[in-house]
C-alpha positions as CSV (number, residue, x, y, z in Angstrom):
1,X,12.2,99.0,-166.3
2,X,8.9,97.0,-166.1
3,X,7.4,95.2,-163.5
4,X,4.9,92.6,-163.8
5,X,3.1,91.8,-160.2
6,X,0.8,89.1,-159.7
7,X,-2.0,90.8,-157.9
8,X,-3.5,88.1,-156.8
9,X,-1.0,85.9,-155.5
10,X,-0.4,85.4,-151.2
11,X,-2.8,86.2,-148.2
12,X,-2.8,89.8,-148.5
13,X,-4.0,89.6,-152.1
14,X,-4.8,92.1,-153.9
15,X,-4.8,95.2,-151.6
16,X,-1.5,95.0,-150.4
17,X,-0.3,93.9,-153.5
18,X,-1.5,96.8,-154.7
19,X,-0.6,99.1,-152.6
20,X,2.7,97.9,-152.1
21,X,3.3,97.8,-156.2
22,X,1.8,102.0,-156.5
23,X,4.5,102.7,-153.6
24,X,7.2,100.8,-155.3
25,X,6.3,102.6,-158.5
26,X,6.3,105.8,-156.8
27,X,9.6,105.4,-154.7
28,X,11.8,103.7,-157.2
29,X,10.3,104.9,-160.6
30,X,9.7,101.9,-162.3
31,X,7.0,100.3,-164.3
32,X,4.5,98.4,-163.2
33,X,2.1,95.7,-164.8
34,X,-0.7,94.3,-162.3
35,X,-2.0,90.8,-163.4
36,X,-5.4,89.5,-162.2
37,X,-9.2,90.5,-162.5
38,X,-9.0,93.8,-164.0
39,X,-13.0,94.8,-162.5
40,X,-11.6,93.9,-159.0
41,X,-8.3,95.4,-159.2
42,X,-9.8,99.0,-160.0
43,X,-12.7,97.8,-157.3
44,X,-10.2,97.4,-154.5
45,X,-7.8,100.4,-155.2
46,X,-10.8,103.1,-155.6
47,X,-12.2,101.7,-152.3
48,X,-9.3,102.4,-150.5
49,X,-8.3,105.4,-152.0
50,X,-5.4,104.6,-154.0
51,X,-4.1,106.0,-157.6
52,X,-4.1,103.6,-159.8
53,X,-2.4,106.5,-162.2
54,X,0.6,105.1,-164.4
55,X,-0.4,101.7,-163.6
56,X,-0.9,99.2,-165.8
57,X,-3.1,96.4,-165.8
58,X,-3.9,92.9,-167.8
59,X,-7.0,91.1,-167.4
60,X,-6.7,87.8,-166.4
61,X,-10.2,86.8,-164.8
62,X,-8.9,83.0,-162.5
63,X,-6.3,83.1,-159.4
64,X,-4.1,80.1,-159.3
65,X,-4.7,78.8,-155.1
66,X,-2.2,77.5,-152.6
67,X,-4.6,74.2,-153.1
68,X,-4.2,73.8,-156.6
69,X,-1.3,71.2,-157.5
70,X,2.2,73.1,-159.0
71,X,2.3,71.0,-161.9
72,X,-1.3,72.1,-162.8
73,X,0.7,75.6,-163.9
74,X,0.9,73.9,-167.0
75,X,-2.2,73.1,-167.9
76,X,-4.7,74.5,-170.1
77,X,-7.4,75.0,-167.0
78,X,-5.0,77.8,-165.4
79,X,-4.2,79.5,-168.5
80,X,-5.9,82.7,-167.6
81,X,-4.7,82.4,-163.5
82,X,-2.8,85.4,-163.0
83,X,0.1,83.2,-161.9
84,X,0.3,81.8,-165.4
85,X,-0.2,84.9,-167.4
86,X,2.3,86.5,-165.5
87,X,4.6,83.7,-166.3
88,X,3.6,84.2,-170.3
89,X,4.1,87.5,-169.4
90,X,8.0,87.5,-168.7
91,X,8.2,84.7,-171.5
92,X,7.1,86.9,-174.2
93,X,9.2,90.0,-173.1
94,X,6.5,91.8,-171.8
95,X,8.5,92.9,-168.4
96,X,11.7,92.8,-167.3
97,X,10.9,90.5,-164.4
98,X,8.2,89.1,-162.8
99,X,6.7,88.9,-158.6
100,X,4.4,87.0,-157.1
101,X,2.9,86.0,-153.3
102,X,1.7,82.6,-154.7
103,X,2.1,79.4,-154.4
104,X,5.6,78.5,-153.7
105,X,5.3,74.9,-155.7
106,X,3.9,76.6,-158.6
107,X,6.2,79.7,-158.7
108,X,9.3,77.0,-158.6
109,X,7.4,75.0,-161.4
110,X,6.3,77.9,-163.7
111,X,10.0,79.1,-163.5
112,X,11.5,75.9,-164.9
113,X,8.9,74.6,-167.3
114,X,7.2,78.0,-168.7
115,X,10.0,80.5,-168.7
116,X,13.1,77.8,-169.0
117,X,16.4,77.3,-166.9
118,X,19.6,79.2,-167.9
119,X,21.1,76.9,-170.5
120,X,23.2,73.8,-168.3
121,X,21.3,74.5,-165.3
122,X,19.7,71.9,-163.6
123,X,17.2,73.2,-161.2
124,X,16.2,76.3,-160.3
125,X,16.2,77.5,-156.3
126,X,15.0,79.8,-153.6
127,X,17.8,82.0,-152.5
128,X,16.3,84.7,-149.8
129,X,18.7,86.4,-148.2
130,X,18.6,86.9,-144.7
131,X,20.2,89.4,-142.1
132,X,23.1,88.0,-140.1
133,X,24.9,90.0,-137.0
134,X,27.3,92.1,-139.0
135,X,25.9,91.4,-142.8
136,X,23.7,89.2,-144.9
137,X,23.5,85.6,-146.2
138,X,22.0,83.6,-148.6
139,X,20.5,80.2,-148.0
140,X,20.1,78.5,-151.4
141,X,17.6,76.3,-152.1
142,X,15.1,77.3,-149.0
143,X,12.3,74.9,-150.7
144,X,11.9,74.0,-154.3
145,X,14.5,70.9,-153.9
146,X,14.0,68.3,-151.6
147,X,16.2,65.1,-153.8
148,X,19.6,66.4,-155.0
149,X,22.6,65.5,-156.3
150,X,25.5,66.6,-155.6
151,X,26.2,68.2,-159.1
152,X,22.7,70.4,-158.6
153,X,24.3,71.9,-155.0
154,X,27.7,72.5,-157.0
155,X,25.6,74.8,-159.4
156,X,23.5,76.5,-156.3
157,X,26.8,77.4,-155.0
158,X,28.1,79.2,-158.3
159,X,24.6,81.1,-158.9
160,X,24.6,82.3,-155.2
161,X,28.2,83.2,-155.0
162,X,27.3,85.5,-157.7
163,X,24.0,86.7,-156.8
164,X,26.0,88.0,-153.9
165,X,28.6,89.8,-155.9
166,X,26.6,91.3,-157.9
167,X,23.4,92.3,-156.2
168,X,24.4,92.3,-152.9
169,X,28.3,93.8,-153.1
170,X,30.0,90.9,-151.3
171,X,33.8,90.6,-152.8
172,X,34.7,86.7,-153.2
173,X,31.7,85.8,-151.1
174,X,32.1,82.6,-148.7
175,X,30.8,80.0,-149.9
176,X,29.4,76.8,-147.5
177,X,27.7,74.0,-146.8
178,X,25.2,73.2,-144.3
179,X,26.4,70.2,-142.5
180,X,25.9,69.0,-139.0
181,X,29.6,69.5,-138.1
182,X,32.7,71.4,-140.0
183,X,35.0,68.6,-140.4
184,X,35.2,67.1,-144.0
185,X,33.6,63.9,-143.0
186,X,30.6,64.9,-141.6
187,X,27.2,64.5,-143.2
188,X,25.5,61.8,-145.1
189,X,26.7,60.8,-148.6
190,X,25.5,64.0,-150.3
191,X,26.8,66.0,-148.2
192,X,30.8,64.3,-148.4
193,X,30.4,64.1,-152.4
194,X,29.6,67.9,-152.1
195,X,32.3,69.0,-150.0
196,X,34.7,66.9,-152.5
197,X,33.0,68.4,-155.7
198,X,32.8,71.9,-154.2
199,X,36.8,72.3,-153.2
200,X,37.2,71.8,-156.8
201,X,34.6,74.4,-157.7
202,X,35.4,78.2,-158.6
203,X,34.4,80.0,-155.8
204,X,35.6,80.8,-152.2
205,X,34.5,77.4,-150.9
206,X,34.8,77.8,-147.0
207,X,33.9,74.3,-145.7
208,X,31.2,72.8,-143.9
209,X,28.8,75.0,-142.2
210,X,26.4,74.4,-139.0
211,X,23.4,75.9,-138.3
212,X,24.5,78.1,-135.2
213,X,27.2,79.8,-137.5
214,X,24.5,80.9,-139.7
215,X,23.2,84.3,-138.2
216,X,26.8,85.0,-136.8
217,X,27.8,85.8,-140.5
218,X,29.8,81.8,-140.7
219,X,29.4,82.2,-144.6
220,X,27.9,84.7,-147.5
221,X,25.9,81.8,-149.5
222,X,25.0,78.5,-147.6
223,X,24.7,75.9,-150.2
224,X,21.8,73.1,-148.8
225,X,19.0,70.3,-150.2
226,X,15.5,72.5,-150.4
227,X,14.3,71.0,-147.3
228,X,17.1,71.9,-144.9
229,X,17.0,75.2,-146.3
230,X,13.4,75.9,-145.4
231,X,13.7,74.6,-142.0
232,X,16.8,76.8,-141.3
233,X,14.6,79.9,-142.8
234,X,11.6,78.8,-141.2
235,X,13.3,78.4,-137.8
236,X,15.4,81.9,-138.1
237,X,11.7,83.4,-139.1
238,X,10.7,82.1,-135.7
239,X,13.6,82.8,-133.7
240,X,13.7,86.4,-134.9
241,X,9.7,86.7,-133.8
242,X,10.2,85.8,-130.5
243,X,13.4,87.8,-129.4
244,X,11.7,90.6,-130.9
245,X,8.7,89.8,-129.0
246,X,11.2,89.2,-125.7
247,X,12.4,92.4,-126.1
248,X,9.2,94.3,-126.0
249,X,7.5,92.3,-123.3
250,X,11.3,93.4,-121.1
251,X,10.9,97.0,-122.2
252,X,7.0,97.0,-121.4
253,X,7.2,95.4,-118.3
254,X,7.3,98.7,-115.9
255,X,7.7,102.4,-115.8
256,X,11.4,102.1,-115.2
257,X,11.8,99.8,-118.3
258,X,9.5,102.2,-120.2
259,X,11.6,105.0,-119.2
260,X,15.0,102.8,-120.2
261,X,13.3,102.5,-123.7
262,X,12.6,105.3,-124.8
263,X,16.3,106.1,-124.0
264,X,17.3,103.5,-126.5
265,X,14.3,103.7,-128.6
266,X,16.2,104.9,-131.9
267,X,18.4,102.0,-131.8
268,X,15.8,99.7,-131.1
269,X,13.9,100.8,-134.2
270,X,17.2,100.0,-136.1
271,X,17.5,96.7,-134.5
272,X,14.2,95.9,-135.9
273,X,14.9,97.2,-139.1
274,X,17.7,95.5,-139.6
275,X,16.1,92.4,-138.3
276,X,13.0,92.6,-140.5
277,X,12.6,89.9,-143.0
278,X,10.1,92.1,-144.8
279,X,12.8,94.3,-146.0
280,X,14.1,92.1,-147.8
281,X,10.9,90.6,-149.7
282,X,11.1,87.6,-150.4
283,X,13.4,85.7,-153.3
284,X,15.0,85.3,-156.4
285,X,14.6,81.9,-158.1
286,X,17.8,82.0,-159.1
287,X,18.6,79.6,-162.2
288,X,16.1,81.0,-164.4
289,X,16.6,82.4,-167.7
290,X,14.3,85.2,-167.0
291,X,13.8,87.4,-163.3
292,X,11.6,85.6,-161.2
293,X,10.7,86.6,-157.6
294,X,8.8,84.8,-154.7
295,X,7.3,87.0,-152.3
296,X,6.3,86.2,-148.8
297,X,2.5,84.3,-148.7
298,X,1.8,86.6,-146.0
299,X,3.7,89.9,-148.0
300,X,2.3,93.0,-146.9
301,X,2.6,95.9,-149.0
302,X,5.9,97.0,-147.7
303,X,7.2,93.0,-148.1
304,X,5.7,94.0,-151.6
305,X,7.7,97.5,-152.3
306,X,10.9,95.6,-151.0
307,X,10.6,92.8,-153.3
308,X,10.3,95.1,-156.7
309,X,13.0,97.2,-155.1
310,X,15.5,94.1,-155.4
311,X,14.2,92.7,-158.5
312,X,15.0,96.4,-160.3
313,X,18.5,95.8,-158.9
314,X,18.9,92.1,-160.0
315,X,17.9,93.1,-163.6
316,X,20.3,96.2,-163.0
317,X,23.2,93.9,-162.4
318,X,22.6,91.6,-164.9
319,X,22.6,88.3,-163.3
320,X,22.0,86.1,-165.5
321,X,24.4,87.1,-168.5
322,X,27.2,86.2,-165.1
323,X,25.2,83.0,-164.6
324,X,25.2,81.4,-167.9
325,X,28.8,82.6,-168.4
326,X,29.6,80.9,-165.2
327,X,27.4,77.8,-166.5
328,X,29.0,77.4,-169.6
329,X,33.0,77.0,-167.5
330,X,31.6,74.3,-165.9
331,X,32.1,70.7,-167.1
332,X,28.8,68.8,-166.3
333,X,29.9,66.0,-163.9
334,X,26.8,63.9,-164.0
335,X,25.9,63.9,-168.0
336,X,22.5,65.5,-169.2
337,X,20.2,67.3,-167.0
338,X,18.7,66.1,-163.5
């Protein structure tokens, strides 16, 4: 399986890009193609000591900036941005899938207009998954859509429900929608046509879902507009941060609390673990017709490792044979594409 890693997309770029695409090559024996300036690539890995060994890289001299406009992906001028070449890239069947840090807009663009939808879909999401108190959730879209209909959520339900089956071994996952109460009136206009569309949907549609059921495992895939989804990732990002940072100030406080955690200090470790958002790397933008994966802007390299990790186990599964099968049983409500 093969790899393509945009080397110079996110904060970190490229070291722990680097570093983080050696390790995953290293742990989970695939193949990796790094995209970006090929003089600085080798630059940055022999100053810090790391095997570029197995590693493959393609030349492509510009970086594609979180101030450049998404649509601009497009466009002749960022044709040799390693963003864009990674795109062509996947297009051309040069990897199996494709990562980058970037920018977000851009990623979400390059997905629908360079690499294509999954025939019948209409827009393509963010779907990270995120750790919950006994499990793990999806919140699909977490960005790319802020105006939707409610045919488009309809859709983001299917492709997370089975993202989750396959990829993440949920049976029948739970299917719901974020809504500012549970009853079936609640919400705004998209929100009630949803609910309405969604009991008539094939999956295990669950009802309306609030935010404070979210991290106490209320559904498997929470279907929600792009904008609500990035605030309820953004604020869980946040809340996680400062209990975490809570926590350590309690323990830290005295000897007697430094004593009580080193007592508990394996668990704690597993806490944090299983808190992490790094570990699991970012997201899939699900409703593509080829693997695409958002990293992190911030990734580190082990954000970085984590991230090819579960893009070798979406193309694994097969995803998107299920998707377009799933597609193709649905009768398009609205007429055309959004």
């Amino acid at each position: 399986m093969k790899i393509i890693v945009d080397a110079f997309g996110g904060d970190n770029a490229p070291l722990e890009i680097i570093k983080g695409a050696v390790d995953a090559k290293n742990e989970y024996g695939v193949d990796i193609i790094l995209v970006g300036a090929e003089d600085t690539i080798r630059k940055v890995a022999a100053d810090n000591q790391i095997s570029l060994d197995g590693i493959a890289i393609h030349h492509a001299p510009d970086v594609f900036t979180n101030n450049d406009s998404p649509s601009a992906i497009r466009t002749k001028a960022m044709a040799n941005t390693s963003l864009a070449t990674g795109f062509r890239l996947l297009k051309e069947g040069e990897g199996d899938a494709f990562l980058s840090a970037g920018n977000s807009g851009a990623i979400g663009a390059g997905s629908m207009f360079i690499v294509k939808r999954i025939k019948g879909v209409k827009r393509v999401a963010f779907a990270p998954v995120i750790p919950t108190a006994s499990g793990k959730a999806m919140v699909i879209d977490s960005g790319i859509n802020t105006d939707v209909r409610p045919a488009v959520l309809q859709q983001f339900a299917i492709m997370g429900s089975v993202y989750m089956n396959k990829v993440i071994g949920i049976d029948n996952p739970r299917v719901g929608l974020a809504n500012v109460g549970t009853e079936e009136h609640k919400g705004d206009e998209l929100r009630q046509e949803t609910y309405k569309l969604l009991k008539e949907t094939p999956v295990n549609f669950i009802g309306n879902v609030e935010g404070r059921d979210i991290p106490l495992d209320g559904a498997d895939v929470v279907v929600c507009d792009g904008f609500t989804g990035n605030m309820i990732i953004k604020t869980y990002e946040g809340v996680a941060l400062a209990l975490l940072g809570k926590i350590k100030g309690i323990f830290t406080k005295s000897l007697k609390n430094k004593i009580a955690a080193a007592m508990v200090l394996g668990d704690m470790k597993a806490f944090k673990k299983e808190m992490d958002l790094d570990e699991f790397g970012g997201t899939a933008v699900l409703g593509c017709s080829k693997p695409v994966f958002k990293a992190h802007g911030n990734a580190k390299a082990k954000t970085i490792k984590n991230a090819i990790r579960i893009c070798k186990d979406y193309v694994s599964a097969d995803i998107i044979a299920t998707m377009t099968e799933e597609m193709n049983q649905i009768t398009d409500a609205e007429g055309g594409e959004a």
